[in-house]
Biopython code that builds the backbone (N, CA, C, O; Angstrom):
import numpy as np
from Bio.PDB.StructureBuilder import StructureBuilder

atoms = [
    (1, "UNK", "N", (124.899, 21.772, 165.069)),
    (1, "UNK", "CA", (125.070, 22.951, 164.235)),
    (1, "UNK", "C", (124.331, 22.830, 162.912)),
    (1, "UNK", "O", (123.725, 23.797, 162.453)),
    (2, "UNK", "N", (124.377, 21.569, 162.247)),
    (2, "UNK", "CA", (123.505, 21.565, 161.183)),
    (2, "UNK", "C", (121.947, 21.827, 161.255)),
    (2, "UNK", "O", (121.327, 22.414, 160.369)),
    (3, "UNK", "N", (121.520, 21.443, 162.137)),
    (3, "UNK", "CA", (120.371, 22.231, 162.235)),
    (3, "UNK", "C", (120.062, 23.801, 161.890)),
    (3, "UNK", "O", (119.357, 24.320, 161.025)),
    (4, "UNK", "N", (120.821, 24.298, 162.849)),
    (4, "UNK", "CA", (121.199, 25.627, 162.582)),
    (4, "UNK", "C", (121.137, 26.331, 161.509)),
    (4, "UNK", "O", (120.495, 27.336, 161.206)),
    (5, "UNK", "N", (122.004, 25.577, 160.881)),
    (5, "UNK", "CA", (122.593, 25.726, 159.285)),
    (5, "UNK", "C", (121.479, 26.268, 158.298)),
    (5, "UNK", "O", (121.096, 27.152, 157.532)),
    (6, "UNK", "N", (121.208, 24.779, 159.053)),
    (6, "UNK", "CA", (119.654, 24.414, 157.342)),
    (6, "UNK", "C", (118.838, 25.820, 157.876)),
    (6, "UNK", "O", (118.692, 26.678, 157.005)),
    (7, "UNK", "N", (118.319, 26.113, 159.176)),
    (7, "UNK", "CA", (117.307, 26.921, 159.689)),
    (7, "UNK", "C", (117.349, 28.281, 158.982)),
    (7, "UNK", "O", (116.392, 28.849, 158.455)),
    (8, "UNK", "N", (118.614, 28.709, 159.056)),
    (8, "UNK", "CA", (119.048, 30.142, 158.655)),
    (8, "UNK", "C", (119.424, 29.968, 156.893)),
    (8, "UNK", "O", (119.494, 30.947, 156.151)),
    (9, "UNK", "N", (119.589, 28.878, 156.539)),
    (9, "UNK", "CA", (119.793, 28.582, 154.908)),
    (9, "UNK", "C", (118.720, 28.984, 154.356)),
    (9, "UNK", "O", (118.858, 29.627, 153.315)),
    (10, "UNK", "N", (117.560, 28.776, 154.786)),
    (10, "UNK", "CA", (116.151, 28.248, 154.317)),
    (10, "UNK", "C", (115.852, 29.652, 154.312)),
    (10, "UNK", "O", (115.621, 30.214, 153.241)),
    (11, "UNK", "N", (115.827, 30.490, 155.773)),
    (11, "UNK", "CA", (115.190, 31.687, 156.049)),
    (11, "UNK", "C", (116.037, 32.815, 155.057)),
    (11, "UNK", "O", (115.606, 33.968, 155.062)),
    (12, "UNK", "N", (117.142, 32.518, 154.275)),
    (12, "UNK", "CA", (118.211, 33.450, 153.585)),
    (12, "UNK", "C", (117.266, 33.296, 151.905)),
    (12, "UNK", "O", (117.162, 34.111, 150.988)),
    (13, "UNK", "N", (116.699, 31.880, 152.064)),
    (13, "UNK", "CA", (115.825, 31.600, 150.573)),
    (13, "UNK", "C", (114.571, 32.276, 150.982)),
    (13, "UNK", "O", (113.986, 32.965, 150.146)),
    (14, "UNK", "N", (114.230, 32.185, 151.850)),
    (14, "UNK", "CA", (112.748, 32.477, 151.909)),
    (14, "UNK", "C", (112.400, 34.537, 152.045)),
    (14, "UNK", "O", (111.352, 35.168, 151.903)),
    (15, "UNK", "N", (113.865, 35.015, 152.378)),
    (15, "UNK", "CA", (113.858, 36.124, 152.847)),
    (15, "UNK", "C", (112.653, 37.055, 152.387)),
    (15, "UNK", "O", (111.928, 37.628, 153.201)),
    (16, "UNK", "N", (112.486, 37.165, 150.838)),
    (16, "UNK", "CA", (111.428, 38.149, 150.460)),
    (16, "UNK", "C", (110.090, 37.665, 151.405)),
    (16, "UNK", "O", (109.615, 38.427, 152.247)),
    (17, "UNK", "N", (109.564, 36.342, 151.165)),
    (17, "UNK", "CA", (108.260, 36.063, 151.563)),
    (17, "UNK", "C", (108.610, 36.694, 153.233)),
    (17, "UNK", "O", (108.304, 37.869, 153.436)),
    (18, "UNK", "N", (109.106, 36.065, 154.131)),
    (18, "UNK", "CA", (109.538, 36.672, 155.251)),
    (18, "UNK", "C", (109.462, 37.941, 155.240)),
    (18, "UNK", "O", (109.025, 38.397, 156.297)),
    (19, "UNK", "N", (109.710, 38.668, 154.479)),
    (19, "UNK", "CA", (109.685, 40.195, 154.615)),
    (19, "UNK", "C", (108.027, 40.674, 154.232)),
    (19, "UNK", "O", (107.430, 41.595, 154.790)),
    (20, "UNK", "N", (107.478, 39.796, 153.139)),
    (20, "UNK", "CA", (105.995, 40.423, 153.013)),
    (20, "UNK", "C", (105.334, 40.021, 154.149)),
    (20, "UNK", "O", (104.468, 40.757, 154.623)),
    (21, "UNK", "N", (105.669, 38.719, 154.779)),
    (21, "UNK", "CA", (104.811, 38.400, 156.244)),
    (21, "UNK", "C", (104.631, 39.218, 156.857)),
    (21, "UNK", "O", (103.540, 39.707, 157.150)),
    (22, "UNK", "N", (106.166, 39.689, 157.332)),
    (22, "UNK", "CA", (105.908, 40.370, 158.440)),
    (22, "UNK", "C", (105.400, 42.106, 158.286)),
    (22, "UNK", "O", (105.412, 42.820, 159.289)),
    (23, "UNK", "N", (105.006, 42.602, 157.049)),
    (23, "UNK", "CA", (104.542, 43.695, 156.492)),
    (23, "UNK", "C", (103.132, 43.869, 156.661)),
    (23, "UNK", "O", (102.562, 44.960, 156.701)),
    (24, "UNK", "N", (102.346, 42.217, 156.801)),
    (24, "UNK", "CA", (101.178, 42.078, 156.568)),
    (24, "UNK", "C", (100.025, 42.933, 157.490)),
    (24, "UNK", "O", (98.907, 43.366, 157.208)),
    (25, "UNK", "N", (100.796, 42.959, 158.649)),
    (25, "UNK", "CA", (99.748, 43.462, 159.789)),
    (25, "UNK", "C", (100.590, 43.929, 160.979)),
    (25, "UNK", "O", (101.609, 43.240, 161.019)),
    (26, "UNK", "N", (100.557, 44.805, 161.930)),
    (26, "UNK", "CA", (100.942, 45.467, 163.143)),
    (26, "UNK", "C", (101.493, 44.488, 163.735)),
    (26, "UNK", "O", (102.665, 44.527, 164.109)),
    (27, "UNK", "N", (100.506, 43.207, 163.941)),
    (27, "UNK", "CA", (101.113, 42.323, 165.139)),
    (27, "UNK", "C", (102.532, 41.626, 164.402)),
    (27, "UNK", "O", (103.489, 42.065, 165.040)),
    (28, "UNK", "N", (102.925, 40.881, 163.510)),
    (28, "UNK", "CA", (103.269, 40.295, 162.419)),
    (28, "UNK", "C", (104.603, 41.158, 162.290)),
    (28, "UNK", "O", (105.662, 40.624, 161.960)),
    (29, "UNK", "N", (104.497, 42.526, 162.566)),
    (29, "UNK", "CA", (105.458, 43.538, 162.236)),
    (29, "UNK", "C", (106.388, 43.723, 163.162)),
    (29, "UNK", "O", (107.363, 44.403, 162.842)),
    (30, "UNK", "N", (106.304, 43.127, 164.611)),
    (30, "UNK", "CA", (107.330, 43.379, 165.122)),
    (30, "UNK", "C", (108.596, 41.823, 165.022)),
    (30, "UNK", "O", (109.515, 41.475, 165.763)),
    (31, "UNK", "N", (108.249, 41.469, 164.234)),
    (31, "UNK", "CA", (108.900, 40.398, 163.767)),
    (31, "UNK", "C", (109.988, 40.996, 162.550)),
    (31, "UNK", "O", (110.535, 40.142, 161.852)),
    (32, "UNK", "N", (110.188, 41.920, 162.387)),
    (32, "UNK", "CA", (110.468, 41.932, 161.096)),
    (32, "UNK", "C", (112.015, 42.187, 161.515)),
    (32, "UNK", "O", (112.383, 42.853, 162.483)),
    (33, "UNK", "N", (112.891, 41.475, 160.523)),
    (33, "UNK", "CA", (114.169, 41.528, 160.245)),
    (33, "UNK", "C", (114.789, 42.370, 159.703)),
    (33, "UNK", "O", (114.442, 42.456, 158.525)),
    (34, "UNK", "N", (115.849, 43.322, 160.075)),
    (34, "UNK", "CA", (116.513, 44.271, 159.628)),
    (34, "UNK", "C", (117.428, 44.059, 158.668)),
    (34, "UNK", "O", (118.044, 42.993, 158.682)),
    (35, "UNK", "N", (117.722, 45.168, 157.520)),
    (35, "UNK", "CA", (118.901, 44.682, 156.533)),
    (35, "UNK", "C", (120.543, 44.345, 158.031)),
    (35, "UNK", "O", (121.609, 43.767, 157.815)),
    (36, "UNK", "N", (120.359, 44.587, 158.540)),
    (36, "UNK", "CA", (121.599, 44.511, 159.388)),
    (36, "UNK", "C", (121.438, 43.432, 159.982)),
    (36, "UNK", "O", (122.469, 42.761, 159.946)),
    (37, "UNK", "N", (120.232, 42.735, 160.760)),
    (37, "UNK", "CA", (120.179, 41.547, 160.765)),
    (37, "UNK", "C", (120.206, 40.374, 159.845)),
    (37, "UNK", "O", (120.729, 39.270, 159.998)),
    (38, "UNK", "N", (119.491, 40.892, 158.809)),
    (38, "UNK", "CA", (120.340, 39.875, 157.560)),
    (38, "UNK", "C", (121.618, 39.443, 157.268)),
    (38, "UNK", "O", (121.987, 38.318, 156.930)),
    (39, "UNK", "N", (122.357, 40.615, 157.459)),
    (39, "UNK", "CA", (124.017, 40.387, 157.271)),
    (39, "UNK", "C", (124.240, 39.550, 158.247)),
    (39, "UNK", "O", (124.570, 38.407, 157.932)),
    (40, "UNK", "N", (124.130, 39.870, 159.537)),
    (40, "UNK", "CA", (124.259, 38.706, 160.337)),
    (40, "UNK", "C", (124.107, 37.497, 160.170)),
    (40, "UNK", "O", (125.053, 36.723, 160.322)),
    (41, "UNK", "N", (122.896, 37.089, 159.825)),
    (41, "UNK", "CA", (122.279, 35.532, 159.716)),
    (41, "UNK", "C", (122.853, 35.292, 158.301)),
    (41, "UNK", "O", (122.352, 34.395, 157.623)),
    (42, "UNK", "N", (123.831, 36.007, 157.828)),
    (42, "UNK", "CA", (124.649, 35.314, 156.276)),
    (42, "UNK", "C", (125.688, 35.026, 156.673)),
    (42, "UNK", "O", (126.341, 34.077, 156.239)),
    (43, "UNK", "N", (126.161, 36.036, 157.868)),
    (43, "UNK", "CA", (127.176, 35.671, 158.263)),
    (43, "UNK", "C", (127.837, 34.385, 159.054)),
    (43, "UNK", "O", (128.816, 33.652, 158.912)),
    (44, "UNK", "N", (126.604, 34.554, 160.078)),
    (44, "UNK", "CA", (126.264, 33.405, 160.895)),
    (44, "UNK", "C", (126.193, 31.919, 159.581)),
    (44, "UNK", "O", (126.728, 30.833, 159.807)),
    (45, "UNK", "N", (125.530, 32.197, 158.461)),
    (45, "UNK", "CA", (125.593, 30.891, 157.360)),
    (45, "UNK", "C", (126.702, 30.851, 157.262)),
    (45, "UNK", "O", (126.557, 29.667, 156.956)),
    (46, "UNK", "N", (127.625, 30.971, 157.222)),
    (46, "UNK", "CA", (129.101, 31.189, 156.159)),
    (46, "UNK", "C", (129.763, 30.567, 157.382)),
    (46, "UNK", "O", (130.562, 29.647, 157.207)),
    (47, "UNK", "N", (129.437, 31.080, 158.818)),
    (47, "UNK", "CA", (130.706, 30.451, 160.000)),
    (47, "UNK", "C", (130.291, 28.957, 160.149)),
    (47, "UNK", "O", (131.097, 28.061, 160.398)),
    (48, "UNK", "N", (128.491, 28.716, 159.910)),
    (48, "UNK", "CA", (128.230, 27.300, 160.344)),
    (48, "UNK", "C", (128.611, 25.859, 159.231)),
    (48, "UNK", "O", (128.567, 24.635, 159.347)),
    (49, "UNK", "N", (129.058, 27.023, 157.948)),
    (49, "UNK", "CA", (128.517, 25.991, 156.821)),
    (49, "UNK", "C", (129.243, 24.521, 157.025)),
    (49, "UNK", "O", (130.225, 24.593, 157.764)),
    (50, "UNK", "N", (128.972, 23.278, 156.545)),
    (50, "UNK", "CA", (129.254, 21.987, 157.315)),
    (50, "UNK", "C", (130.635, 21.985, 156.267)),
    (50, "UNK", "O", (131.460, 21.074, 156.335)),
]
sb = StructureBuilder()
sb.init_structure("model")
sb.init_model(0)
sb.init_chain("A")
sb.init_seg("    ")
for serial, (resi, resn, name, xyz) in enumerate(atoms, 1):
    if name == "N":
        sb.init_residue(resn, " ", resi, " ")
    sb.init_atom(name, np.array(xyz, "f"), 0.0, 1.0, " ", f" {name:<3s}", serial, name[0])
structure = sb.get_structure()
């Protein structure tokens, strides 16, 4: 689970850059994370935290 953890910790810090990535170009764009998927993956932080 700590893996996990750190994976989605990191991606909760990194969120803005993540969001200009996937803005960058068409292909790149279907990557992109929804505000509703965000809540999730905070949520998902909060159930894994060690």
């Amino acid at each position: 689970w700590n893996s996990t953890y750190h994976l989605l910790d990191r991606a909760i810090k990194l969120r803005d850059a993540i969001n200009v990535f996937c803005m960058q170009d068409e292909e790149s764009s279907k990557f992109q994370i929804t505000p509703m998927e965000w809540e999730k993956i905070q949520h998902l932080l909060k159930f894994l935290k060690p």
